[in-house]
C-alpha positions as CSV (number, residue, x, y, z in Angstrom):
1,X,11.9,59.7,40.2
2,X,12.5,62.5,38.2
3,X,11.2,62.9,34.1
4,X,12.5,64.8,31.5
5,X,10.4,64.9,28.8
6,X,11.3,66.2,25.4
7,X,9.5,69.6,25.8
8,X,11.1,70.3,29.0
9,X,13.3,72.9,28.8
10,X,15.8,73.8,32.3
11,X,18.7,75.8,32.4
12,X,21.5,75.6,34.8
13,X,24.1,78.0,34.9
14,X,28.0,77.3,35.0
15,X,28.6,77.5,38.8
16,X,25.3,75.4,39.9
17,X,25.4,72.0,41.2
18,X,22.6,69.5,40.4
19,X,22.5,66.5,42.5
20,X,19.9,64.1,42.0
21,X,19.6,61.2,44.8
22,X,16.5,59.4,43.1
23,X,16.1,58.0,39.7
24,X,17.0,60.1,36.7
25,X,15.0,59.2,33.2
26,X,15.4,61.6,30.1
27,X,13.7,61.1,27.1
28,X,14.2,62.9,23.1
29,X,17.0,62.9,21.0
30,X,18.0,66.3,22.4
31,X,19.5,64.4,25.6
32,X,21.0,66.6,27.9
33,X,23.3,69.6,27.4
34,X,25.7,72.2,28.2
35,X,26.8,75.4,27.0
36,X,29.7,78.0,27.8
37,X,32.0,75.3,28.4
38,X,35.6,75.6,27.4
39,X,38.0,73.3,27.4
40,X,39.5,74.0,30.7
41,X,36.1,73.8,31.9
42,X,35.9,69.9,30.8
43,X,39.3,69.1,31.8
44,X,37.9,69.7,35.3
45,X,34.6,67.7,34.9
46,X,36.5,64.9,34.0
47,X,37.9,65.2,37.4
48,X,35.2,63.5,39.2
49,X,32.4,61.0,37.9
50,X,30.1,63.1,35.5
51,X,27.2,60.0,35.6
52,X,27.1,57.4,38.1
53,X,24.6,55.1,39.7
54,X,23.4,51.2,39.5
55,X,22.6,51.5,35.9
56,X,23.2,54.3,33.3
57,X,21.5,52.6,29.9
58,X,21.6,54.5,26.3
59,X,23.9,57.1,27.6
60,X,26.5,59.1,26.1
61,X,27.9,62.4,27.0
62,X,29.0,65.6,24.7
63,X,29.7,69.1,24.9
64,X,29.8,71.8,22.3
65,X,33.3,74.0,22.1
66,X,31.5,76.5,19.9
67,X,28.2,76.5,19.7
68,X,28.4,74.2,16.2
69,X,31.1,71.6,16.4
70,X,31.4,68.7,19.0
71,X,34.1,67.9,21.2
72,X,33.7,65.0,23.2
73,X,34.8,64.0,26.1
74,X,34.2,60.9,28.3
75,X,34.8,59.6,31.6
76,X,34.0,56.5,33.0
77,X,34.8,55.6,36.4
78,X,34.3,52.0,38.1
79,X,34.9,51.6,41.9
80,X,33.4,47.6,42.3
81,X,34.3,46.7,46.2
82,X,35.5,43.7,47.5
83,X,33.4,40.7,46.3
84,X,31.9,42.5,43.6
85,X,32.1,41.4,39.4
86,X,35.4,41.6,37.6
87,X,34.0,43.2,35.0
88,X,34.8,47.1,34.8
89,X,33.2,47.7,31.7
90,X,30.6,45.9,29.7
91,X,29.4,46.3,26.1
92,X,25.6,44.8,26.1
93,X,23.3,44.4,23.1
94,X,20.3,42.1,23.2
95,X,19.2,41.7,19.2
96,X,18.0,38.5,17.3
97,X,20.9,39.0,14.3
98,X,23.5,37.0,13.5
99,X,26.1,39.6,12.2
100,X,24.9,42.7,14.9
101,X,26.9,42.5,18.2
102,X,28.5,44.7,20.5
103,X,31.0,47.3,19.1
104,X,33.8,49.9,20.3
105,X,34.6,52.0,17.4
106,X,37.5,54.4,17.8
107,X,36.9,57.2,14.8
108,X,39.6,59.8,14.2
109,X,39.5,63.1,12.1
110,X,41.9,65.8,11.8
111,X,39.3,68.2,12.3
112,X,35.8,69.0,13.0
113,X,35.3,70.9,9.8
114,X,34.9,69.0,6.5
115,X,35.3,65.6,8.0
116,X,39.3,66.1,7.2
117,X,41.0,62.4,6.7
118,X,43.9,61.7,9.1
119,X,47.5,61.8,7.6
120,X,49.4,58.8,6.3
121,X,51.2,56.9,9.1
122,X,48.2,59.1,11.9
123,X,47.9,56.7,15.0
124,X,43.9,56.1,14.8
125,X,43.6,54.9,18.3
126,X,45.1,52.6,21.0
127,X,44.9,51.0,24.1
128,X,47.4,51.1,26.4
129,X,47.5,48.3,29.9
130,X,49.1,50.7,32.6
131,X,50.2,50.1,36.6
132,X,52.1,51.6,38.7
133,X,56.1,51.0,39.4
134,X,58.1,50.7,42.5
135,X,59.4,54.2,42.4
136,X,55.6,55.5,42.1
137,X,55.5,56.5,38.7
138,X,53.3,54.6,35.7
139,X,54.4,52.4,33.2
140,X,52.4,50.8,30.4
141,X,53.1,47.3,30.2
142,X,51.8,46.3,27.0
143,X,49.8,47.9,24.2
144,X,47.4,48.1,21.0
145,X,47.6,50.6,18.1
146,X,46.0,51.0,15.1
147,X,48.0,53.2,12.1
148,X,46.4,54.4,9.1
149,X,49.8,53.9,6.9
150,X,48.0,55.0,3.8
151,X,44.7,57.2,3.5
152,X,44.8,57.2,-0.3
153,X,41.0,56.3,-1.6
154,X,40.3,52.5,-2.7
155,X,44.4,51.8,-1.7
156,X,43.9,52.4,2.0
157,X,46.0,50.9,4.3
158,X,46.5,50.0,7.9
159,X,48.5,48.2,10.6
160,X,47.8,46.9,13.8
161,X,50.9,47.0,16.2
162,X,51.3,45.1,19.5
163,X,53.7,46.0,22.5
164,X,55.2,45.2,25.5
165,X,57.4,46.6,28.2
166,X,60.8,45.1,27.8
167,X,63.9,46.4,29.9
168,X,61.7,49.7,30.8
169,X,61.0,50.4,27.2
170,X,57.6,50.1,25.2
171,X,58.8,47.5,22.6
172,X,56.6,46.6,19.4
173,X,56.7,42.8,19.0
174,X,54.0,42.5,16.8
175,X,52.2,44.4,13.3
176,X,49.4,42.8,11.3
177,X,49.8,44.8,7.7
178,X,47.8,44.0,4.7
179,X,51.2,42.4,2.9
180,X,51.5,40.3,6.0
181,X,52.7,39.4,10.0
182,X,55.9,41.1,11.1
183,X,57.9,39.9,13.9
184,X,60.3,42.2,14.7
185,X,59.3,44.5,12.4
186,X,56.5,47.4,11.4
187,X,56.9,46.6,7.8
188,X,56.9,43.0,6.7
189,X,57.6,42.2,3.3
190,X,56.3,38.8,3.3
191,X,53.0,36.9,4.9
192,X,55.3,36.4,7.1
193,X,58.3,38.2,7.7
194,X,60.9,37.6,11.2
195,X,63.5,40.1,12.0
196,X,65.8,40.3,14.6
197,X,67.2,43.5,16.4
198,X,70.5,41.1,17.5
199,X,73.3,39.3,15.0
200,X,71.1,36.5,14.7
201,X,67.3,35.8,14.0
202,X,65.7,32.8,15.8
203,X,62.6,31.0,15.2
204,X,61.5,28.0,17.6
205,X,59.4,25.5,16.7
206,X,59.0,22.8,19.9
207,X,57.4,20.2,21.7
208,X,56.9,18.9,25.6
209,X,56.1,15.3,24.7
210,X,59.4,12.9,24.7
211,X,58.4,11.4,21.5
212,X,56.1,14.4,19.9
213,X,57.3,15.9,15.9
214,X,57.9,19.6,16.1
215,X,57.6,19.8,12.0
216,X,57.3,23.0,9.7
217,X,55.3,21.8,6.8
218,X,55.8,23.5,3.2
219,X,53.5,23.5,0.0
220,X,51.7,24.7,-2.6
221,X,48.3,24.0,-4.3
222,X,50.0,20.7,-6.1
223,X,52.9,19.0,-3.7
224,X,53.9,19.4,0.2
225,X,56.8,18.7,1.9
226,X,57.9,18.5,5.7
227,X,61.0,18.7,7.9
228,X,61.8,18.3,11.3
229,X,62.4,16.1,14.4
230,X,60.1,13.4,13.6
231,X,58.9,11.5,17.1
232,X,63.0,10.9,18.4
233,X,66.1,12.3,17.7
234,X,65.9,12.6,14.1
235,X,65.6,15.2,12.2
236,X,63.7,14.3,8.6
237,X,63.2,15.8,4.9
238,X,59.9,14.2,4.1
239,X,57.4,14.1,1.2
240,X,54.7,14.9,2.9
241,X,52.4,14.6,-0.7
242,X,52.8,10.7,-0.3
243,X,53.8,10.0,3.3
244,X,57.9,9.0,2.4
245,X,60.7,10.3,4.7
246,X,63.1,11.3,2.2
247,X,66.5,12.5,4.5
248,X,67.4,11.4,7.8
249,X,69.7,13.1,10.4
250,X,70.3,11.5,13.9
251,X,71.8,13.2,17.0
252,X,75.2,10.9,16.3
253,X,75.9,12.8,12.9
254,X,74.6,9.9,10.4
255,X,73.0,10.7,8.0
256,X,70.7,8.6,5.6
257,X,69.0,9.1,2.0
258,X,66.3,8.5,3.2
259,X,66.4,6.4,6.0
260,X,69.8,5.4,8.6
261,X,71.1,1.8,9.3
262,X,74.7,1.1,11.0
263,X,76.7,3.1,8.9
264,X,77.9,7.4,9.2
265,X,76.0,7.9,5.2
266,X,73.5,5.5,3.7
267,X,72.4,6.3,0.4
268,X,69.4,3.7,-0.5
269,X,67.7,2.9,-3.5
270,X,64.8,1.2,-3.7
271,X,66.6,-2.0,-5.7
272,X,66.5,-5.2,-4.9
273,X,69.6,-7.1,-2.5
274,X,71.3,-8.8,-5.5
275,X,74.8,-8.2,-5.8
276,X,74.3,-6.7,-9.6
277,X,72.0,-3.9,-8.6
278,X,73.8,-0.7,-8.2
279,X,73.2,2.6,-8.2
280,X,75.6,6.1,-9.0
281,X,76.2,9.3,-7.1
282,X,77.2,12.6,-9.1
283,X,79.8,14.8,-7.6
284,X,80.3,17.9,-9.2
285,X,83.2,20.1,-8.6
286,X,84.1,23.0,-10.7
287,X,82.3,22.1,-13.4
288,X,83.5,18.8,-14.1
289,X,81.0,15.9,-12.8
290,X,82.2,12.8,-11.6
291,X,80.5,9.4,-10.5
292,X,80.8,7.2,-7.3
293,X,79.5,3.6,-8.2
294,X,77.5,2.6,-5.4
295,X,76.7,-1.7,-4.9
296,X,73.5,-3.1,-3.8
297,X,75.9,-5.1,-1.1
298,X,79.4,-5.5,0.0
């Protein structure tokens, strides 16, 4: 096993190779580093595996482009055989807290000096799922990006966009904004906003059971209402506040206020079956209102 302790001091130059076939422990906050590295110089580190082994614990890697301002690079390379974990990459933190857990921050700046702030609309970071395609090229097949939109001070803003390959092309189907969820949009303008690139706009709401409700429910702090197919082939209007279907449709084209019996419309009131009790309907048509006289039997 080999010990670096915190007053060690070693110098390699550029050109040497250092390989270490035992254990490897370094201790201080001064870590392990390089100088006289450019760019290019990293670029072909990158190449191959920089640290490898069973375990690497507490370890990061960094370089210095001019002697005063970091530029860091990483690479991490898993190559599990047949057999071995699924797991690639692991974040581990052992801590009795209930808020502290493992993190991946992605943190940009425009520049090293003065901490500059990214622009409005700067891509902060993303992750992209990539594989190969049958001609040998790459393709990324579905993605994660995070936008600062707005860098203005106490008015920030920022949006989370999800993609995914459609017809060869990186296609955005998703963007979490603080004014809402867009669907087909960057920008939604609602909570929820649904666009659609074609002539019309679709939303689905289903069901696999026979005799399931696939319902959109509406409301407010004070009152709720619901509409949908309600358990067969009717389609409802219902006050939802006190249980009571209000409108019925039915697959035949009858339609009931609320409910259906026998006939094509059935407007019901809640009177009783004497022949007296009657009710009225308003038809309006160009501003002159009418009545239909409507009996309790016939």
């Amino acid at each position: 096993m080999i010990s670096i302790k915190e007053d060690f001091a070693m110098t390699i130059t550029h050109d040497d190779d250092v390989v270490i076939t035992g254990d490897l422990e370094v201790q201080g906050s001064t870590g392990i580093t390089a100088d006289a590295l450019t760019v290019t110089d990293l670029i072909a580190l990158v190449t191959q595996p920089i640290l490898y082994g069973n375990t690497i614990i507490n370890g990061g890697l960094w370089a210095q482009d001019n002697g005063s301002s970091p530029t860091w690079w990483q690479w991490i390379k898993t190559d599990y055989g047949p057999g071995d974990a699924d797991e690639n990459l692991e974040l581990y933190k052992a801590i009795n807290d209930a808020d502290i857990a493992p993190a991946l921050k992605f943190y940009k700046q425009r520049s090293h000096a003065g901490f500059t702030a990214p622009s409005d609309g700067d891509r902060i970071g993303y992750i992209y799922f990539v594989a190969d395609v049958d001609t040998g090229a790459t393709a990324s097949y579905g993605s994660m990006e995070a936008f600062a939109d707005d860098v203005s001070a106490s008015s920030e803003d920022g949006r989370l966009s999800f993609s995914v390959q459609k017809n060869g092309t990186l296609t955005e189907r998703l963007a979490l904004t603080g004014q809402g969820v867009g669907i087909g949009t960057s920008s939604p303008a609602k909570l929820l906003d649904v666009d659609g690139t074609s002539e019309h706009a679709e939303m689905r709401v289903s069901t696999d059971k026979t005799n399931g409700c696939a319902t959109l429910i509406y409301g407010n702090d004070a009152y709720w209402w619901a509409s949908g197919i309600w358990s067969d082939d009717k389609y409802v209007i219902r006050d939802q506040s006190v249980g009571v279907v209000r409108a019925t449709v039915d697959s035949g084209g009858r339609f009931g206020l609320p409910s259906l019996s026998t006939e094509a419309l059935e407007i019901r009131d809640a009177g009783s079956a004497s022949a007296t009790e009657q009710d009225w309907v308003e038809v309006t048509v160009g501003g002159n209102t009418g009545y239909l006289r409507v009996y309790a039997s016939k």
